[in-house]
C-alpha distance (Angstrom), angle and dihedral (degrees) to the residues before:
residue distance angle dihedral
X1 . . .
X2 3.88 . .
X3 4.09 87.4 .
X4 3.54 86.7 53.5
X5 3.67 98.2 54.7
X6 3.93 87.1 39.9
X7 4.13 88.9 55.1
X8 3.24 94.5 51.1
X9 3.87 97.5 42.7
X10 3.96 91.7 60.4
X11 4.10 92.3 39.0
X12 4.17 80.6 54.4
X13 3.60 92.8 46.2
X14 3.66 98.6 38.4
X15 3.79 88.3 56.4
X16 3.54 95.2 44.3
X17 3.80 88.0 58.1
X18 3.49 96.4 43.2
X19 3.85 84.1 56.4
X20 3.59 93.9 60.4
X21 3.97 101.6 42.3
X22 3.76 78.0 55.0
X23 3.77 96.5 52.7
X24 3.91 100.3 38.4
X25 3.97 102.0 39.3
X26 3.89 85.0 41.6
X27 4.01 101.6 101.7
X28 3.86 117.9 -170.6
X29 3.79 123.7 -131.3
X30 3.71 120.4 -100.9
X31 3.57 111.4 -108.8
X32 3.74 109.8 -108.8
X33 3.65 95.1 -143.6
X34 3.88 99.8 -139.1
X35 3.63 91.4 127.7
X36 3.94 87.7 66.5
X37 4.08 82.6 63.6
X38 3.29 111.2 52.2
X39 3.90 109.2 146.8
X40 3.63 122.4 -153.7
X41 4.10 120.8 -109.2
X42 3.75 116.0 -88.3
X43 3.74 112.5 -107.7
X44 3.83 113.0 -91.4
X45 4.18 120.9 -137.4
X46 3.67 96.8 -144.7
X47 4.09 125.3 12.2
């Protein structure tokens, strides 16, 4: 029963950890900022 409780201690903790690697090492993307741009549609002659 104890090496149950042991098991699933270090799974728990193991994922925990993993969780947090994941989180802090993780680095976003810079934004690009195309949407800032946008340019409006050239006028069309006919529709």
């Amino acid at each position: 029963m104890f090496n149950s409780n042991l098991i699933k201690a270090i799974v728990a903790v193991a994922i925990i950890a993993g969780g947090i690697y994941v989180i802090m090492i993780d680095e976003p993307a810079v934004p690009t900022g195309d949407i800032n741009s946008i340019q409006p549609l050239p006028e069309q002659d006919e529709p």
